[in-house]
DRENTORMI-310767 format. One record per atom (N, C-alpha, C): residue in three letters; x, y, z. Coordinates in steps of 0.05 Angstrom, whole numbers. Atoms other than C-alpha are relative to their C-alpha. Layout:
residues N
 type      x      y      z
  ala      X      Y      Z
...
end
This chain:
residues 101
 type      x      y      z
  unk     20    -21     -1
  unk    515   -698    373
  unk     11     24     17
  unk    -14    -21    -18
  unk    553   -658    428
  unk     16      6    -12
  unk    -13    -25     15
  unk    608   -637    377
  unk    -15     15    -21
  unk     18    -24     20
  unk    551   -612    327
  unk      0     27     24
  unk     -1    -23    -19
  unk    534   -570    389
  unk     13     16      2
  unk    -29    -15     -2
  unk    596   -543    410
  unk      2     13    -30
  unk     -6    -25     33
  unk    612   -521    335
  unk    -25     15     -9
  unk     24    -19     10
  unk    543   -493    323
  unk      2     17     17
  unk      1    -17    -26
  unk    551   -457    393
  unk     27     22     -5
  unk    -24    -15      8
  unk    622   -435    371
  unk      0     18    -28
  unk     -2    -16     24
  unk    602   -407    308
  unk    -20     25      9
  unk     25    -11     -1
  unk    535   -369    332
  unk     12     11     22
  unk    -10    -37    -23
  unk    552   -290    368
  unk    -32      1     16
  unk     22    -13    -21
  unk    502   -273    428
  unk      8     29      7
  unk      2    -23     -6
  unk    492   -205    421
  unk     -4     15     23
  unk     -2     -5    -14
  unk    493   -158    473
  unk    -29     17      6
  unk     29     -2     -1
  unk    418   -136    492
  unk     -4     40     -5
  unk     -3    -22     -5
  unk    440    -69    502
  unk     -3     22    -30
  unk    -10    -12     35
  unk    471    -54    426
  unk    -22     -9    -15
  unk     17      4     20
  unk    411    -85    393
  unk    -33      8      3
  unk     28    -17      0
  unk    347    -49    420
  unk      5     24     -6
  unk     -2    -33     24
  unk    333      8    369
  unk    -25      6     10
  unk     31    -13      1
  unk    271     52    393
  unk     -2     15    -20
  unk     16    -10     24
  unk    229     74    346
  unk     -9     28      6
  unk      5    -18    -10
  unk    238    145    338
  unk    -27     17      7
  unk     23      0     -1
  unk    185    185    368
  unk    -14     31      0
  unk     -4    -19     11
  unk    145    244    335
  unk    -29      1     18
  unk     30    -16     -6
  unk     77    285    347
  unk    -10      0    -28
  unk     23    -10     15
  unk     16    301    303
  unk    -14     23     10
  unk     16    -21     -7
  unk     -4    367    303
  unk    -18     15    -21
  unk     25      1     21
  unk    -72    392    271
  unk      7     34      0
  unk     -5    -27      2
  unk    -67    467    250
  unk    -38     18     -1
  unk     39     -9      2
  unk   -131    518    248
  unk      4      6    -28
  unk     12     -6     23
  unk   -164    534    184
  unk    -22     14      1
  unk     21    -14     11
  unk   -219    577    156
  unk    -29    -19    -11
  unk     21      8      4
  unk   -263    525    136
  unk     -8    -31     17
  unk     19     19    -17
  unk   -270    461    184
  unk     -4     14     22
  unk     17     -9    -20
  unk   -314    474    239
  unk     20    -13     26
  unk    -14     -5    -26
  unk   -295    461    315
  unk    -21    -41      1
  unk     15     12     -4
  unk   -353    400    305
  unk     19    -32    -15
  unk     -6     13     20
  unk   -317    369    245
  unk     30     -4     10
  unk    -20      9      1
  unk   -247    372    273
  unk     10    -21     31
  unk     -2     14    -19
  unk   -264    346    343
  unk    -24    -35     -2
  unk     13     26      6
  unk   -307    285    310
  unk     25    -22    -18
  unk    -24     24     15
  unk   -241    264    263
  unk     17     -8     25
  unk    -22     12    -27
  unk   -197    263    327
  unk     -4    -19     22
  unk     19     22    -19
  unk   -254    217    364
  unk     10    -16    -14
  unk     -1     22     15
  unk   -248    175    302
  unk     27    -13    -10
  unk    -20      4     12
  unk   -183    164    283
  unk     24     -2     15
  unk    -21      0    -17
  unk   -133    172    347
  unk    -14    -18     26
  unk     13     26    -18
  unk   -149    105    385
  unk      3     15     39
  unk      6      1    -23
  unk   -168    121    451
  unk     -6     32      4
  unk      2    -28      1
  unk   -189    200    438
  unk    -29     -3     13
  unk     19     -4    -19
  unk   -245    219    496
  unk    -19     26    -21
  unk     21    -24      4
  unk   -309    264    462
  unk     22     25     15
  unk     -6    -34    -18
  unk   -290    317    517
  unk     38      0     -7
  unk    -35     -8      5
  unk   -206    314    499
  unk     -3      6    -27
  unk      0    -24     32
  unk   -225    327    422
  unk    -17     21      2
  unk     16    -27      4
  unk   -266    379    440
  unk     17     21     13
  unk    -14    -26    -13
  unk   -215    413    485
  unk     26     10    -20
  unk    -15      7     22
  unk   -170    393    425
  unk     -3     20    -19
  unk     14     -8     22
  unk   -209    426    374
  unk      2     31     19
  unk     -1    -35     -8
  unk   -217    493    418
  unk     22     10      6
  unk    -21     -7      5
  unk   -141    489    425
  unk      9     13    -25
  unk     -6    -15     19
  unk   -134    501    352
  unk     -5     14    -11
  unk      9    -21      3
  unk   -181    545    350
  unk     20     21      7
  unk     -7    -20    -14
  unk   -154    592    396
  unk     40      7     -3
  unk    -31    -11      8
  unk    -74    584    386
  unk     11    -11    -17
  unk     -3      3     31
  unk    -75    562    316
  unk     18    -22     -5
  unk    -15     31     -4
  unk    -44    494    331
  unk     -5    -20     24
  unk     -5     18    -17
  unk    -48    428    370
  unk     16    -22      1
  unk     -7     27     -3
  unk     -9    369    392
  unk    -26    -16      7
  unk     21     22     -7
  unk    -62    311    385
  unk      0    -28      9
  unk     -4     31     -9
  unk    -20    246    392
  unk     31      0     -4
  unk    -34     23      0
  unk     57    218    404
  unk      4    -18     12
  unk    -19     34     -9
  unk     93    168    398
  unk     15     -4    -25
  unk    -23      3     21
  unk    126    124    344
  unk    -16      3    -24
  unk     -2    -11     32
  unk    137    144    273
  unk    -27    -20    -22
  unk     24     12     15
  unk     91     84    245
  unk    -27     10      2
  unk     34    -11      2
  unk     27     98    271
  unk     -4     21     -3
  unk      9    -24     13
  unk     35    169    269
  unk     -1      0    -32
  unk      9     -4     20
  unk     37    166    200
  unk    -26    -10     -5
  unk     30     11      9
  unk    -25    124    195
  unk    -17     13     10
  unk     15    -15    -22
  unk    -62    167    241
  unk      1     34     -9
  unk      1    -20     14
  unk    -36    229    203
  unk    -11      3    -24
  unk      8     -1     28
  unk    -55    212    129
  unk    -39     -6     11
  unk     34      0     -1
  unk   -131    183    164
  unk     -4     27     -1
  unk     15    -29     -8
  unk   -136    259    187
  unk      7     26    -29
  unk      6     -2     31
  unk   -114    278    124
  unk    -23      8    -18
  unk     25     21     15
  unk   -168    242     85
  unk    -19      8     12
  unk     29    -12    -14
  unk   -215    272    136
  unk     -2     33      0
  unk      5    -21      5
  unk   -199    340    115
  unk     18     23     12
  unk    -13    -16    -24
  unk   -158    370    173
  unk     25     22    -14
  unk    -30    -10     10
  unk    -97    415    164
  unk     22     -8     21
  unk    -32     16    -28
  unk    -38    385    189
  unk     25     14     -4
  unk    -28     -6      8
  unk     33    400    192
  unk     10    -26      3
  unk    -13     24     10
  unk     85    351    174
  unk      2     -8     23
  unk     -6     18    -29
  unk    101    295    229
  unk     26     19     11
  unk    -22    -13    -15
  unk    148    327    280
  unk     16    -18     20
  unk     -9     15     -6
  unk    206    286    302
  unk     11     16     29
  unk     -7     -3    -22
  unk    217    295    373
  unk     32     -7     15
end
């Protein structure tokens, strides 16, 4: 049983911890202004849909894109932003494409 070992141990590479953590690159979601959602409607999708969004941060959110016709609303990695982009989507918003940081 100790030469199974040894030859299973001799065949099998221990990678180096360093070379094999890949981060997951990491982008933004930014909501753009528009002419027709309201300030009510775009700081209620950003409550609903960006896990841990405070009432009073989509509302300061929402008067961001009022006022300079864009916001960053959430980063991080590429997965959830997409899922978190198409919900807001689907809820009407204007977005720009994911932005890779």
């Amino acid at each position: 049983m100790a030469i199974l070992n040894k030859a299973s141990s001799a065949n099998s590479t221990v990678l180096d911890p360093k070379t094999t953590t890949i981060k997951y690159p990491e982008v933004r979601i930014i909501v753009l202004d528009d002419d027709f959602n309201t300030f009510e409607h775009v700081a209620n999708s950003l409550e609903v849909v960006i896990p841990g969004m405070s009432k009073e941060r989509s509302w300061e959110l929402a008067i961001e894109v009022d006022s300079e016709g864009s916001a960053e609303v959430w980063r991080g990695p590429l997965e959830q932003a997409e899922l978190y982009h198409q919900q807001l989507l689907i809820k009407g918003l204007t977005m720009a494409p994911i932005e890779k940081i």
